[in-house]
C-alpha positions as CSV (number, residue, x, y, z in Angstrom):
1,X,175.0,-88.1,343.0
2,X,174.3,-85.0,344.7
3,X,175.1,-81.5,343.1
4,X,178.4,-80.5,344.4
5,X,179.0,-83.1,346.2
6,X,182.1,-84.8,346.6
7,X,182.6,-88.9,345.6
8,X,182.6,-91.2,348.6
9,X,185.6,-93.3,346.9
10,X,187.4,-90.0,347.0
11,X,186.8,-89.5,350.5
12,X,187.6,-93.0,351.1
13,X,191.0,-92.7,349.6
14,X,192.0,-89.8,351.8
15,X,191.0,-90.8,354.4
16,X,192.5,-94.7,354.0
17,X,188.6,-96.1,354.8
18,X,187.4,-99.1,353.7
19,X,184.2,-98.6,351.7
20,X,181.1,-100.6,352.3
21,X,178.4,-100.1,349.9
22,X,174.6,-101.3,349.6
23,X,173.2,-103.5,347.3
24,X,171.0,-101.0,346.1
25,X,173.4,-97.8,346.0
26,X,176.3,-98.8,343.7
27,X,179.3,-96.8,345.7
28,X,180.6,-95.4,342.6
29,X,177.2,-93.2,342.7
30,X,177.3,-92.3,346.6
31,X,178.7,-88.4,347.1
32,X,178.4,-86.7,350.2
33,X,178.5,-82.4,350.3
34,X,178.7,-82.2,354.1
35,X,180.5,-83.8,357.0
36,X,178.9,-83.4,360.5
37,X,179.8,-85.3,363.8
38,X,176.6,-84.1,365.8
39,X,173.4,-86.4,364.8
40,X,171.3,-83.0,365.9
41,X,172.1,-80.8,362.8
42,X,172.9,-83.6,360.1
43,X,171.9,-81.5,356.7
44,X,171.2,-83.5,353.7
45,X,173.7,-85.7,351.9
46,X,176.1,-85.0,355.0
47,X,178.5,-87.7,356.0
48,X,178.1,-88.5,359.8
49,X,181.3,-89.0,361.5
50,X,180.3,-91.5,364.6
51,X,183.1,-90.3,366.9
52,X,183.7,-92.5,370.0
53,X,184.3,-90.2,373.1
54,X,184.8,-91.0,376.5
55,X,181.2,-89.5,377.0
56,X,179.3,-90.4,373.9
57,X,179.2,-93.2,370.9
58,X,178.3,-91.3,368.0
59,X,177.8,-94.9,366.6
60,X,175.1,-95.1,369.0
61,X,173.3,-92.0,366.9
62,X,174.0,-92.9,363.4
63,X,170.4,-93.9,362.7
64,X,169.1,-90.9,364.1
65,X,171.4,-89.2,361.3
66,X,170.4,-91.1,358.7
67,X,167.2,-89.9,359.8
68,X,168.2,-86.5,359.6
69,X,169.6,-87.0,355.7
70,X,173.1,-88.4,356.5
71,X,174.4,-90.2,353.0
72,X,176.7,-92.3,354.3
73,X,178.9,-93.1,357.6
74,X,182.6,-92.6,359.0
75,X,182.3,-95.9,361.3
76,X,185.2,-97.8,363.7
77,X,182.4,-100.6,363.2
78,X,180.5,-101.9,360.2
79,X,176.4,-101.3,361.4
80,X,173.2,-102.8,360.3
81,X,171.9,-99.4,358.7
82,X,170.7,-98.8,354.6
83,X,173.3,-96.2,353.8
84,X,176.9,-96.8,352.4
85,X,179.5,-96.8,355.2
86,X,184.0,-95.7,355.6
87,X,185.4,-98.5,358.2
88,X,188.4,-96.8,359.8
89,X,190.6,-97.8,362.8
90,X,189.9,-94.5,364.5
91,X,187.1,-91.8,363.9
92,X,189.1,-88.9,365.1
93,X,192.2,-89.6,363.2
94,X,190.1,-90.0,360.1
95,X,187.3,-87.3,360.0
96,X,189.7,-84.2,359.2
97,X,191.2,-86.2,356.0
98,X,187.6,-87.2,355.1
99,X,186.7,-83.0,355.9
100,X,189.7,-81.4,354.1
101,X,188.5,-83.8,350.6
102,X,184.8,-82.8,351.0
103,X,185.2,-79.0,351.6
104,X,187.6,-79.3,348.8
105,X,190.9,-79.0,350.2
106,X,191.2,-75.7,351.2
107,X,194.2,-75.3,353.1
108,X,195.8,-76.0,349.8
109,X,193.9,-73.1,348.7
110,X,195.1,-71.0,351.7
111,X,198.2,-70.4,353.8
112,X,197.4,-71.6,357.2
113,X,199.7,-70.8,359.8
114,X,198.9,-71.9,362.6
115,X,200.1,-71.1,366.6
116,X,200.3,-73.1,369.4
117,X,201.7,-72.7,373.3
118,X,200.1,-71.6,376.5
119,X,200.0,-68.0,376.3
120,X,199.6,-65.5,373.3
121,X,197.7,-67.6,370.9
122,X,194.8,-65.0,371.0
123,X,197.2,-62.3,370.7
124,X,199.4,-63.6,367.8
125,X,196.5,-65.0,365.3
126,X,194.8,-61.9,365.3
127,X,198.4,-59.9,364.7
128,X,199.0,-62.3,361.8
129,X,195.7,-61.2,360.3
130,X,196.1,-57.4,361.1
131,X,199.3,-57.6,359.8
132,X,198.6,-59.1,356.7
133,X,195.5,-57.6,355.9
134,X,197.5,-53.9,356.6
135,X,200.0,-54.9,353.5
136,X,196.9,-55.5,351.4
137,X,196.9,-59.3,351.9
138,X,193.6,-60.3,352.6
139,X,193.5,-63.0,355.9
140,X,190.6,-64.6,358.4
141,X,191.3,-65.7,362.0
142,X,190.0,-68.9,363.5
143,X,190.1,-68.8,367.4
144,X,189.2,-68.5,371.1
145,X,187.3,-65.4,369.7
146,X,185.5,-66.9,367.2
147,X,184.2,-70.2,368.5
148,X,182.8,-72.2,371.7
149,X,186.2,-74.1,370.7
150,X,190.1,-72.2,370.6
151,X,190.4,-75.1,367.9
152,X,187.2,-76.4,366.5
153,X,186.0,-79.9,365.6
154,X,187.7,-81.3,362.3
155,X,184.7,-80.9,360.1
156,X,184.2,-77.3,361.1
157,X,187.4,-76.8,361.3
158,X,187.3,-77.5,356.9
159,X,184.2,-76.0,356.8
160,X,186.1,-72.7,358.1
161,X,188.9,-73.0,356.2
162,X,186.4,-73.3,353.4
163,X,184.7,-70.7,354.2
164,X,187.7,-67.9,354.4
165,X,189.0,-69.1,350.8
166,X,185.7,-68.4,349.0
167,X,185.1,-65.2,351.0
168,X,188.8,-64.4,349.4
169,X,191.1,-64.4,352.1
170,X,194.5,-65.7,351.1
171,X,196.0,-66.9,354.3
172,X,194.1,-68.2,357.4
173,X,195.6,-67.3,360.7
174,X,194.7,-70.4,363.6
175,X,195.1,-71.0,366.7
176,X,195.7,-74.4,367.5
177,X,195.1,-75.8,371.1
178,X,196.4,-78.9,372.6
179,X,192.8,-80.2,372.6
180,X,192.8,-79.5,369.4
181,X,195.9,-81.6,368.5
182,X,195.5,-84.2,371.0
183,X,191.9,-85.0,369.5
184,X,192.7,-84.7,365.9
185,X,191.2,-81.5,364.8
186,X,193.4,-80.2,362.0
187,X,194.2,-83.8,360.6
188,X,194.5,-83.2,356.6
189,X,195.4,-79.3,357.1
190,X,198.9,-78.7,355.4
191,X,200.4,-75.4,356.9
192,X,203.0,-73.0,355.8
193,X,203.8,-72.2,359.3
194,X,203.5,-73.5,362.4
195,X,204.4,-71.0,365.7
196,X,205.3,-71.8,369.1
197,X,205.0,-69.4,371.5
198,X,205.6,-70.9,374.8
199,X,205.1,-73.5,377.8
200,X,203.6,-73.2,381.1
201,X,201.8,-75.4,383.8
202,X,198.2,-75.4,382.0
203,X,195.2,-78.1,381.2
204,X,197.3,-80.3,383.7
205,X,193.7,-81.9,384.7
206,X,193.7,-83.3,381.2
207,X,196.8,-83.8,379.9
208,X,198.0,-85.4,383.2
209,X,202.1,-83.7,383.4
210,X,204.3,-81.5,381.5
211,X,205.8,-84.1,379.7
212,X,202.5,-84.9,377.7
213,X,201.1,-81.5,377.1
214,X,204.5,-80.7,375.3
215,X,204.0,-83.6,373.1
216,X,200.7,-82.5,372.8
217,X,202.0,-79.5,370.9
218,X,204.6,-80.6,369.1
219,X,202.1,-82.4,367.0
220,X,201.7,-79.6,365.6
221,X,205.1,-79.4,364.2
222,X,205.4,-83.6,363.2
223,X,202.7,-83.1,360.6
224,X,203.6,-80.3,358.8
225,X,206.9,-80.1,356.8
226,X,205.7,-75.8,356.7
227,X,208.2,-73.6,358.5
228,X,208.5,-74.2,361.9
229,X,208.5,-70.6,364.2
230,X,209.3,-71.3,367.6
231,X,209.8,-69.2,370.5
232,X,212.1,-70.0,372.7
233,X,211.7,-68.1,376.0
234,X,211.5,-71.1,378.1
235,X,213.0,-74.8,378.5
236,X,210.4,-76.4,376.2
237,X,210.9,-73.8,373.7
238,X,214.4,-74.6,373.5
239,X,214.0,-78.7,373.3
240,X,211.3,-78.0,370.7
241,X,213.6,-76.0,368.6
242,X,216.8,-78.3,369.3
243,X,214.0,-82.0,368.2
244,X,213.1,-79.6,365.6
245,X,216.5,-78.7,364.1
246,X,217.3,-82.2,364.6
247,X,215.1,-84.0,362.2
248,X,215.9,-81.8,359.9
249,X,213.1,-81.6,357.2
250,X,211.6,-78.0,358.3
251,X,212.9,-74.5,358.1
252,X,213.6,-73.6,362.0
253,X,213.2,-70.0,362.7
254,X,214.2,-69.4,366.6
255,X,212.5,-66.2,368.0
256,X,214.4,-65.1,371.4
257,X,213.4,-61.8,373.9
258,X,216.5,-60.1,372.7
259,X,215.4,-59.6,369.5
260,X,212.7,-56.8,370.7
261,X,215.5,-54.1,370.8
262,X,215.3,-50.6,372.5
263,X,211.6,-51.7,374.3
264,X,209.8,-48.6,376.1
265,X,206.8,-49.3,377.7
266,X,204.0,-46.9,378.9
267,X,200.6,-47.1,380.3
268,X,198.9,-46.3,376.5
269,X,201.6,-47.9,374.0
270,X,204.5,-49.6,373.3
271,X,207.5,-48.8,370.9
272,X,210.8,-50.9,370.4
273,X,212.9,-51.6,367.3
274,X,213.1,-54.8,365.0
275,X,215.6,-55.1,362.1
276,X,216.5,-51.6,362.1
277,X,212.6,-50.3,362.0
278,X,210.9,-48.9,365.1
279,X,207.4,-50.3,365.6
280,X,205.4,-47.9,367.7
281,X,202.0,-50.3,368.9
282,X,199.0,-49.6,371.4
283,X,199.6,-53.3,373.0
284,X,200.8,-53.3,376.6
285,X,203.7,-55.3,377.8
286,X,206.8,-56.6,376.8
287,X,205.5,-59.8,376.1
288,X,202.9,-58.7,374.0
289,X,206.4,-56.7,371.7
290,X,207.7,-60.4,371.7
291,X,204.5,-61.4,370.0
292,X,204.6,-59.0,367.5
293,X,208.3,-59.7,366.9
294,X,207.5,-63.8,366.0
295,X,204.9,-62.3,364.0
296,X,207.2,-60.7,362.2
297,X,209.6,-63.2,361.8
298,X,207.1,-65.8,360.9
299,X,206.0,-63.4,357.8
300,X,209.4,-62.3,356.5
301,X,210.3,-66.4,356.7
302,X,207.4,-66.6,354.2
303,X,208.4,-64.3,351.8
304,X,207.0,-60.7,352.6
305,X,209.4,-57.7,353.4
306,X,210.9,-57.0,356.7
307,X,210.1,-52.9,356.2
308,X,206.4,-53.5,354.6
309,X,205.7,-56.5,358.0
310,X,207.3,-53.7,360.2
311,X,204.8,-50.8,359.0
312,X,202.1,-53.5,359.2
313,X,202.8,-54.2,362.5
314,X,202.0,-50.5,363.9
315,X,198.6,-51.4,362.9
316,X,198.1,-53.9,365.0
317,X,194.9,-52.7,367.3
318,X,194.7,-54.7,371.3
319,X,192.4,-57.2,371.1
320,X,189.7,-57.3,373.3
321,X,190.4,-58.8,376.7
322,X,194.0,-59.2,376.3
323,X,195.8,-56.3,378.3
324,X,193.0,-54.2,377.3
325,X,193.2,-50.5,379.1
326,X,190.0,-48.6,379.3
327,X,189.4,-45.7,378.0
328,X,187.6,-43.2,380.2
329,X,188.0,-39.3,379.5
330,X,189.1,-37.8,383.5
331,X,190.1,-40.7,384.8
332,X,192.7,-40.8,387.5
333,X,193.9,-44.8,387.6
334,X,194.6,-47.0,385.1
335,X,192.3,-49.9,384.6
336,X,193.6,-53.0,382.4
337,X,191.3,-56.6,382.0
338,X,193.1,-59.2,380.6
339,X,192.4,-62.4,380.3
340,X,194.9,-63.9,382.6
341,X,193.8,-66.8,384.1
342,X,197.0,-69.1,384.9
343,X,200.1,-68.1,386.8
344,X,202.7,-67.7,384.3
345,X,200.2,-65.3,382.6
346,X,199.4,-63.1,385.4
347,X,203.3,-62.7,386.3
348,X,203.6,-61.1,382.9
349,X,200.4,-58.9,383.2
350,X,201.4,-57.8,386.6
351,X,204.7,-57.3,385.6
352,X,204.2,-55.3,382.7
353,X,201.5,-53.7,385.0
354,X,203.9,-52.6,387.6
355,X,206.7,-51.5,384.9
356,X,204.2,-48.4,383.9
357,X,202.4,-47.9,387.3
358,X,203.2,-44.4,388.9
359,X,201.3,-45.3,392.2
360,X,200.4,-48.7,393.5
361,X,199.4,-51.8,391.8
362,X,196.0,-53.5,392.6
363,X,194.5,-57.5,391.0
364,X,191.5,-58.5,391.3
365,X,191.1,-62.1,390.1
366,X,189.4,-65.6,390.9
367,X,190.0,-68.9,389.6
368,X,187.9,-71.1,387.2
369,X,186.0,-74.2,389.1
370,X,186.5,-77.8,388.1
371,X,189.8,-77.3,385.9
372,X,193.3,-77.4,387.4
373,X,193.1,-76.8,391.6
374,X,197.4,-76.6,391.6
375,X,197.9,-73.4,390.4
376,X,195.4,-71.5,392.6
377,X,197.9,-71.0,395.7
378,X,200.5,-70.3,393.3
379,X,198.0,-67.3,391.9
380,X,198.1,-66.1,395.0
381,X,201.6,-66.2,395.4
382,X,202.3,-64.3,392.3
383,X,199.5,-61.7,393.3
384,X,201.6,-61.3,396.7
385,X,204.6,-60.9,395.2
386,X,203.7,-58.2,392.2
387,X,200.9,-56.3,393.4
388,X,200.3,-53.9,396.2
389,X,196.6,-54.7,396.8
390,X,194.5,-58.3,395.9
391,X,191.0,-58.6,395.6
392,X,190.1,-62.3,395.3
393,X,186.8,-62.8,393.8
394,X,185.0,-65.0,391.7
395,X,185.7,-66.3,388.2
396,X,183.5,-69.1,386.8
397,X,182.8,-71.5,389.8
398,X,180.8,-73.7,387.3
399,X,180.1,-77.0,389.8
400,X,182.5,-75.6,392.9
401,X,181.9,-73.3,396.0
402,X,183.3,-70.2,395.0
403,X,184.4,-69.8,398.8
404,X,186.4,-73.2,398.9
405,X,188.2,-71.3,395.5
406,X,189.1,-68.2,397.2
407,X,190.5,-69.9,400.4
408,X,192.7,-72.2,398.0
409,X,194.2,-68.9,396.2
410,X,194.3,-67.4,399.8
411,X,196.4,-69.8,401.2
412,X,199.0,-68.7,398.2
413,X,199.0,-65.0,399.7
414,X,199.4,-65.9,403.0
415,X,202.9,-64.6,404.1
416,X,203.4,-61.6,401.6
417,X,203.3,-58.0,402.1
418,X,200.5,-57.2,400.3
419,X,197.2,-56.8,401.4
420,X,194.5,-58.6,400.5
421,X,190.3,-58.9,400.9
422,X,187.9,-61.8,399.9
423,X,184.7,-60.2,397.9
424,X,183.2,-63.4,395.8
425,X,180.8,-60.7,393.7
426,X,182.4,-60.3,391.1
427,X,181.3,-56.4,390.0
428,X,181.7,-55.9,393.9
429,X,184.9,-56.7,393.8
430,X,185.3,-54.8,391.1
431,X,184.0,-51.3,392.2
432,X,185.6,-51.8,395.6
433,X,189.3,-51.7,393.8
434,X,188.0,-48.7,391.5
435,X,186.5,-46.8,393.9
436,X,189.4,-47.6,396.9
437,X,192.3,-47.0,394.6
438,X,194.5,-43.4,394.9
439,X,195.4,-41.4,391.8
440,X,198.4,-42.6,389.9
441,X,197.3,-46.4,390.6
442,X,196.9,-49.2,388.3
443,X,194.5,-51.8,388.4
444,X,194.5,-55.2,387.2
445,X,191.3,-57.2,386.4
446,X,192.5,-60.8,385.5
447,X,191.2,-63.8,384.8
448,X,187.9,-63.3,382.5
449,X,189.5,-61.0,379.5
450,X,186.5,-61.2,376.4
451,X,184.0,-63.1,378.1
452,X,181.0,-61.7,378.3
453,X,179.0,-64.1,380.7
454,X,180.2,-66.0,384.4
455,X,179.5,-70.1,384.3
456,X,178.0,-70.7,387.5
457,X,176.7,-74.5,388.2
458,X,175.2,-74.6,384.8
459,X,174.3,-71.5,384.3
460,X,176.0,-68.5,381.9
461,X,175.2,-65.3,383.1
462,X,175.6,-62.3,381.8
463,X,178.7,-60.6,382.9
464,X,181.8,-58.3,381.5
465,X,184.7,-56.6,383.5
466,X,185.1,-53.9,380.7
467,X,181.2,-53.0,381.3
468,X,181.7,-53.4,384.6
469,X,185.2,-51.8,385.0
470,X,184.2,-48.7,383.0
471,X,180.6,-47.8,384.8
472,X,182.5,-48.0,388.0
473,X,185.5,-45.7,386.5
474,X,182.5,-43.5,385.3
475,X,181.1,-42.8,388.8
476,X,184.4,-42.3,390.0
477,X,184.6,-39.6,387.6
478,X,181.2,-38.1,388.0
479,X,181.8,-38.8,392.1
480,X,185.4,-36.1,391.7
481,X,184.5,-33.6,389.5
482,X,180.8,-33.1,391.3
C-alpha cells in the first residue's frame, strides 16, 4: 500500500460501494492517497471518480486514468480494466463520501459553516472569516472568489477542506451554490451551520422554476443536523424556517431586517446597533448591515460572545466587487462596482445607492449571454425605476449578440422617466457616465463586481470596471483641477 494512503475497504464502506478486486491485487492491500474526477491530471495512486454528466462519461476515460496512475475506480458499471474498482448506484452521490474518508475527514477536523441563497454568499463567507479571524480564531474561505466554481467539485471540495485544517484554520467558512447541492458537491461534509440568506428568480435556465431551486437549497439544511441560520426576508425564507422548525432535529435561528437597529447609511460607511453594541463598518447598504447581523447571530449560536462577534464585526473590510466604492483623492461623484447581475440584486444596490446620493443616480450594466433571457426586461425596469441615468452596455455576451441583449433590457426601460443610451463597449460606457455625470452624483457599475476579464464567444479578455472606473475618475480629476 501506498505511503499515506488511505484503504480502499475504508473508502468503500463510506461510501456504501461494492468492492471489486483483481486476482492479482488482493483488495485488502489496495490504498488510494488522491481522488480526482478529471482523467487529465490523475496523480499517482489517485482514485478516478468516472462521473456520468449530461456532456461527458468519465467511464469513457477511465483507461486513460489508469494510464495516468489511477489505483483504482469509483464506477456506476463494473469495466474490463486491471485495477480494483467501487460499483455505486450513482457517481456523484458517492465521490464526496469516498473524498471526505481519503483526505481524512476533515470537516470533522473543522467547523464548516456553510451559506446558501441567491444574494450575499460572497459577502457573508468572507465576514464569517474576518470575523473570526479578528477574535483570534483562525478561519479559510472557500468561494466565488477563490475558484472557477462558487462550490467546487466534491474531491476538491475535501481536498480544500483538507487543506485549511493543516494550514491551521479552525473553522472553514463556504459558500454553497445550488449547483453545488444539486450535483452532490459537499456529500460527506458535516457542518456546524448552515445559513440561508435569501431567494430570488436566479439559475431559472437550469433549475427549471422556483419551486426546484428552493429545494435545491434546502439540501443544504436535510443533511446536516448543525444549526440551521436562516434569513427570512422573503417568502421562501419564511417556509424554510417554518419546514425547518417543523422537523425538529436542528437548532433554528431566524434572522429578520428588524434586528439591524438604529441603521445610518453614508456614501463611505455604515453604522447601526445589534444586541446593545454599535457596529460602525465600511460596507455599503442596508442589506449588506443584515449580513453582518446573520453573521453575527450565526457565531453567538455557536458559542462565541455577542460583545467579542460585535467588535469583530467592525473589522469586516468590503470585499472586492461587492458595493465596492472607489477611492480617488478630488473626486467629485461617487463611483460603486458591484457585482450585481440579477434583478433583485440591483434593486438593493440601487437602492442603497440612491439612499446616500446627494445628486443624481446613474447604472451602467449589461446582462450575461446564454443564461437566464427573463430577467433582462425586468433589469431594465428596475434601472427605470431607481436610477436617474442608464447606460446599457455589455456584460459577458459569451455565444450571443450583445445588441439583441441590450434591446431585451431596453424593452424593460421603455416607459420610465429615466433616460437611457445604448454603448455595447464596455470601458466606453464606462467613461461616458464618469465623464457626463455632475458633482454630487453617484454612479453605479453593475453586473461584473471581481471579474477581471469579459467572456466573449470563447474568449476571456482582459477587463475590470475598478481599473477601468478609476482611470476614468483620474482624468476627470486631472481634466478639473488643470
Amino acid at each position: 500500500m501506498v505511503m499515506n494512503s488511505t484503504p480502499l475497504t475504508e473508502v468503500a464502506d463510506q461510501c456504501n460501494g461494492t468492492p471489486i478486486g483483481v486476482p492479482e491485487t488482493p483488495l485488502q492491500d489496495v490504498g488510494v492517497s488522491g481522488v480526482c474526477h478529471d482523467s487529465r491530471v490523475v496523480a499517482q495512486g489517485d482514485l478516478f471518480a468516472c462521473i456520468s454528466g449530461a456532456e461527458h462519461d468519465g467511464h469513457l476515460y477511465a483507461s486513460e486514468a489508469i494510464r495516468q496512475g489511477a489505483a483504482a475506480l469509483l464506477v456506476e458499471r463494473q469495466l474490463d480494466v486491471g485495477v480494483p474498482q467501487l460499483l455505486v448506484p450513482d457517481v456523484r452521490k458517492a465521490v464526496g463520501y469516498a473524498a471526505s474518508a481519503v483526505y481524512g475527514y476533515p470537516s470533522t477536523k473543522l467547523k464548516v459553516i456553510g451559506v446558501t441563497g441567491t444574494a450575499g454568499k460572497t459577502t457573508v463567507v468572507h465576514a464569517l472569516a474576518e470575523t473570526l479571524q479578528a477574535t483570534a480564531l483562525p478561519a479559510g474561505v472557500l468561494g466565488t472568489l477563490e475558484g472557477t466554481h462558487t462550490t467546487p467539485e466534491a474531491p476538491d471540495f475535501q481536498k480544500a477542506l483538507s487543506n485549511m485544517h493543516k494550514r491551521g484554520d479552525e473553522w472553514a467558512c463556504v459558500e454553497v451554490s445550488s449547483h453545488g447541492l444539486e450535483y452532490g458537491r459537499v456529500e460527506g461534509t458535516e457542518f456546524a451551520a448552515g445559513i440561508f440568506t435569501n431567494l430570488s428568480a436566479e439559475h431559472l435556465d437550469f433549475h427549471q422554476d422556483m419551486e426546484t431551486y428552493f429545494l435545491a437549497k434546502r439540501r443544504l439544511f436535510e443533511q446536516t443536523n448543525g444549526v440551521a441560520v436562516v434569513g427570512v426576508v422573503d417568502e421562501w425564507g419564511e417556509r424554510l424556517a417554518n419546514e425547518i422548525r417543523e422537523l425538529g432535529h436542528q437548532e433554528l435561528v431566524v434572522v429578520k431586517p428588524n434586528m439591524v437597529e438604529s441603521p445610518v447609511l453614508d456614501v463611505s460607511t455604515s453604522s447601526f446597533e445589534w444586541r446593545g453594541h454599535k457596529v460602525r463598518t465600511p460596507l455599503l447598504g442596508s442589506f449588506n448591515m443584515f449580513n453582518l447581523v446573520i453573521v453575527g447571530e450565526t457565531l453567538v449560536s455557536l458559542g462565541i460572545e455577542d460583545e467579542v462577534v460585535a467588535q469583530g464585526l467592525g473589522e469586516v473590510r468590503p470585499v472586492k466587487g461587492r458595493m465596492e466604492p472607489l477611492r480617488v483623492q478630488g473626486s467629485d461623484i461617487s463611483v460603486i462596482v458591484d457585482y450585481s447581475h440579477k434583478p433583485e440584486a440591483l434593486s438593493v444596490a440601487l437602492e442603497a445607492v440612491r439612499r446616500f446620493s446627494t445628486g443624481r443616480v446613474w447604472v451602467v450594466f449589461g446582462a450575461g449571454g446564454n443564461r437566464d433571457s427573463t430577467k433582462r426586461p425586468l433589469m431594465g425596469q428596475i434601472a427605470s425605476e431607481l436610477a436617474d441615468e442608464i447606460i446599457v452596455t455589455s456584460d459577458n455576451p459569451r455565444f450571443e449578440e450583445p445588441s439583441e441583449i441590450a434591446e431585451q433590457i431596453v424593452g424593460g426601460i421603455e416607459g420610465g422617466t429615466a433616460r437611457s443610451k445604448v454603448l455595447l463597449d464596455r470601458a466606453e460606457a464606462i467613461h461616458f457616465a464618469v465623464n457626463h455625470a455632475e458633482s454630487g452624483d453617484s454612479i453605479l457599475i453593475a453586473g461584473k463586481g471581481h471579474e477581471t476579464y469579459q467572456l466573449i464567444g470563447s474568449e476571456e479578455r482582459p477587463f475590470d470596471d475598478v481599473e477601468v472606473a478609476k482611470e476614468a475618475v483620474q482624468v476627470r480629476v486631472r481634466t478639473s483641477s488643470s
